[in-house]
C-alpha positions in Angstrom: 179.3 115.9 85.3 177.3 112.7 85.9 174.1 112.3 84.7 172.6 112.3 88.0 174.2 115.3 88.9 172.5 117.2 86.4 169.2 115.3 87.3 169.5 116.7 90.5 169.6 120.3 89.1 166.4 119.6 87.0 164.6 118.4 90.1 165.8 121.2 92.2 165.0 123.9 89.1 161.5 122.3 88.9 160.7 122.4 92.6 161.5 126.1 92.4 158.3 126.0 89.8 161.0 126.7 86.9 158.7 126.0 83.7 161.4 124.5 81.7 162.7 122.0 84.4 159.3 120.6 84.6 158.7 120.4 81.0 161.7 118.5 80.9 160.7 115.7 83.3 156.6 115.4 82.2 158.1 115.3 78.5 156.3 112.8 76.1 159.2 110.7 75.9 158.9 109.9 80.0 155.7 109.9 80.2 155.3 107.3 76.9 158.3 105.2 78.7 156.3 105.0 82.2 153.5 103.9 80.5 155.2 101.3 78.5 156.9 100.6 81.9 153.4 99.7 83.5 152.1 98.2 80.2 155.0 95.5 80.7 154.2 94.8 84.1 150.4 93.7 83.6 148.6 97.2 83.6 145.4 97.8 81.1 145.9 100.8 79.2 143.7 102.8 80.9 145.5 102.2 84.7 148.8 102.6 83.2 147.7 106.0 81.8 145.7 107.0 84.6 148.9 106.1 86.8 151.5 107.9 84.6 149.3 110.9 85.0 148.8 111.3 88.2 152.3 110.3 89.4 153.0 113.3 86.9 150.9 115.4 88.9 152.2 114.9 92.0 155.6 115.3 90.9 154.9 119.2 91.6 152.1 119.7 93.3 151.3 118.7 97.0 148.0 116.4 97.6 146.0 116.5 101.0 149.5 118.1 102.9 151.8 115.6 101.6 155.2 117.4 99.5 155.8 117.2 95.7 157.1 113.8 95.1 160.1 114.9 93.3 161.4 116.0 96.8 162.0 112.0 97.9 164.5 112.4 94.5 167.8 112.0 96.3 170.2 112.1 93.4 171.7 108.3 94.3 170.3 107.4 90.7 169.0 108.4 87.4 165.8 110.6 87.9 163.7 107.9 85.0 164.9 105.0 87.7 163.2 107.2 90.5 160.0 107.8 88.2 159.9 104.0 87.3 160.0 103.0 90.9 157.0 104.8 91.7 155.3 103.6 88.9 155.8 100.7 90.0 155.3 100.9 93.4 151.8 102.6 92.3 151.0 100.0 90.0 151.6 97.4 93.3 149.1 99.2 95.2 146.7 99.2 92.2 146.8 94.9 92.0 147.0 94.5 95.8 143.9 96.3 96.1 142.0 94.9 93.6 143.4 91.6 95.2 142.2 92.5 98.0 138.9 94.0 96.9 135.7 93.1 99.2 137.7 90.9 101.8 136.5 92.1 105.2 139.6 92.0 108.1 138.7 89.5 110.7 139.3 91.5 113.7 137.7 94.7 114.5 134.6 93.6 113.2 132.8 96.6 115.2 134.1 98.9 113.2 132.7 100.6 110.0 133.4 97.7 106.6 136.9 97.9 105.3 138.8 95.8 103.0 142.5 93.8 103.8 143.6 96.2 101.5 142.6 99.0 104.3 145.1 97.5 106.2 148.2 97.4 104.3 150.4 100.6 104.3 150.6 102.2 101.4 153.8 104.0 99.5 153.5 107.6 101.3 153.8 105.9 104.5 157.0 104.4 104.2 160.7 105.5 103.8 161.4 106.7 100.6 164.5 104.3 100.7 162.0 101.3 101.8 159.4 100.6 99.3 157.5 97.4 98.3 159.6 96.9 95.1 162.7 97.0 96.4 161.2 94.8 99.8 160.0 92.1 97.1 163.1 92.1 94.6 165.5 92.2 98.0 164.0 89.1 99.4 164.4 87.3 96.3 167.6 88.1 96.4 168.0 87.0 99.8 166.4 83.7 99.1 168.5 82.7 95.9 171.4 83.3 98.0 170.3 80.3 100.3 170.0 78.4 97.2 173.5 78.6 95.8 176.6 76.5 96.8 178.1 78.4 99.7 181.5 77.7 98.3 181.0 79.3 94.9 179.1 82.2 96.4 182.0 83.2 99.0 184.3 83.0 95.5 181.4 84.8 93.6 181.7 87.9 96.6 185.4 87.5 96.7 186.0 88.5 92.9 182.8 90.6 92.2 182.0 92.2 95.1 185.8 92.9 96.6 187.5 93.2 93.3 190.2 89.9 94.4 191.5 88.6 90.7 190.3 85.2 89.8 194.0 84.0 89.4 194.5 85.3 93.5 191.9 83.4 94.1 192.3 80.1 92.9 195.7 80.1 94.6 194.1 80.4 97.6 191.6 77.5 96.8 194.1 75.0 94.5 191.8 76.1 91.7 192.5 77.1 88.1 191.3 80.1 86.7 189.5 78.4 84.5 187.6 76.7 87.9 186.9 79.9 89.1 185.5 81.1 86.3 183.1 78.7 86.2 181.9 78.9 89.8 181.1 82.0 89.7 179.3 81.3 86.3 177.4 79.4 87.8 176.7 80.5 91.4 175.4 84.0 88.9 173.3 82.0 86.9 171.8 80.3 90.1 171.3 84.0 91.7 169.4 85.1 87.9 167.3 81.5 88.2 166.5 81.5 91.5 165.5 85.7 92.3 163.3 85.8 89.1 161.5 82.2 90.1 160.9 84.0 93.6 159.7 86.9 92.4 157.6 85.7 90.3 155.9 83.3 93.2 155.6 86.3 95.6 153.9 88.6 93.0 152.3 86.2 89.6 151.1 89.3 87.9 154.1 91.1 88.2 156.1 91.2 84.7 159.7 92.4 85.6 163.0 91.1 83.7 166.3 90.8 84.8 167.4 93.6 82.5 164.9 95.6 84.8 166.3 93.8 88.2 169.9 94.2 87.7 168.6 98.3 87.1 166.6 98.7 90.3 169.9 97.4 91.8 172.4 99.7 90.1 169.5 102.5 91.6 168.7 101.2 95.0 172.1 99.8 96.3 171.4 100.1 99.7 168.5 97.1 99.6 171.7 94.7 97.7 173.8 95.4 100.8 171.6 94.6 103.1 170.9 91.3 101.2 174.0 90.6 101.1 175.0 90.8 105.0 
């Protein structure tokens, strides 16, 4: 059975208010690695705890109407790589508000004082699929693609993406293996460069590794397809 199969059954024991199922996911060791997780990505100690906790919290329990969260979990990925998400996501909203702390909006100036942050949607009003991680990391993505040599990249998709052997392939080119190989080593190495540089212009304060990337990828594969069009 794979792993998140049996995440699924956790999630679906603990929204039937099983005790054990909800031990299981509020256990010290998730709740010590989403802290750690918002530590990394430029949280104080006291937001990344008061995040982890209440992202705990409304894991089970409804606020003001809304469902549990766990019931966005839909078993396409480990349930830590859901959890992380949000944190993340949550931790977004945190930085962009503070960002965004005391600027008034410049239109609808008769109504009552809001910030910019007022105006920005936040993480319950959009697809659970759609979030502002996996918007930021995909256009990244999107724009180190323009940045690689559209020659390499086709040979990059041809071998990685549809599963064509390198030796096929460099047939079809007047290539050696050996060429290939080294194209694609380096249209990969461009894609790495280019998406972390991005990110890291869109959102400064926002500490994420490729280690954490090539994750959010292997749990959100719907966002790398659409990229990738």
């Amino acid at each position: 059975m794979a792993e998140h199969q049996i995440d699924c059954e956790i999630v679906a024991a603990a929204l039937q208010g099983d005790v054990s199922a909800c031990a299981q996911i509020s256990n010290d060791d998730n709740t010590r690695w989403l802290h750690s997780v918002l530590i990394r990505r430029g949280a104080s100690a006291t937001e990344a705890a008061d995040l982890t906790a209440d992202l705990m919290a409304d894991c089970f329990g409804a606020k003001e109407g809304k469902p549990p969260l766990l019931e966005k979990f839909n078993g396409k990925g480990k349930l830590r790589a859901f959890l992380t998400r949000a944190a993340i996501n949550r931790l977004i909203d945190l930085k962009r508000h503070q960002k965004f702390h005391g600027q008034l909006p410049t239109k609808n100036l008769e109504s009552p004082p809001a910030d910019e942050f007022d105006l920005l949607a936040g993480e319950d009003a959009i697809e659970p699929a759609q979030d502002q991680l996996v918007d930021l990391i995909r256009d990244a993505l999107t724009h180190a693609f323009t940045q690689c040599d559209p020659l390499h990249l086709v040979l990059m998709r041809l071998v990685v993406v549809h599963g064509v052997r390198q030796d096929t392939v460099g047939t079809l080119f007047g290539w050696s293996q050996s060429k290939v190989s080294r194209a694609i080593g380096t249209v990969m190495e461009t894609i790495r460069e280019e998406t972390m540089a991005e990110i890291k212009r869109a959102d400064p304060w926002l500490e994420i590794e490729w280690e954490d990337f090539l994750s959010l990828c292997r749990s959100s594969t719907g966002f790398l397809a659409g990229a990738m069009k």
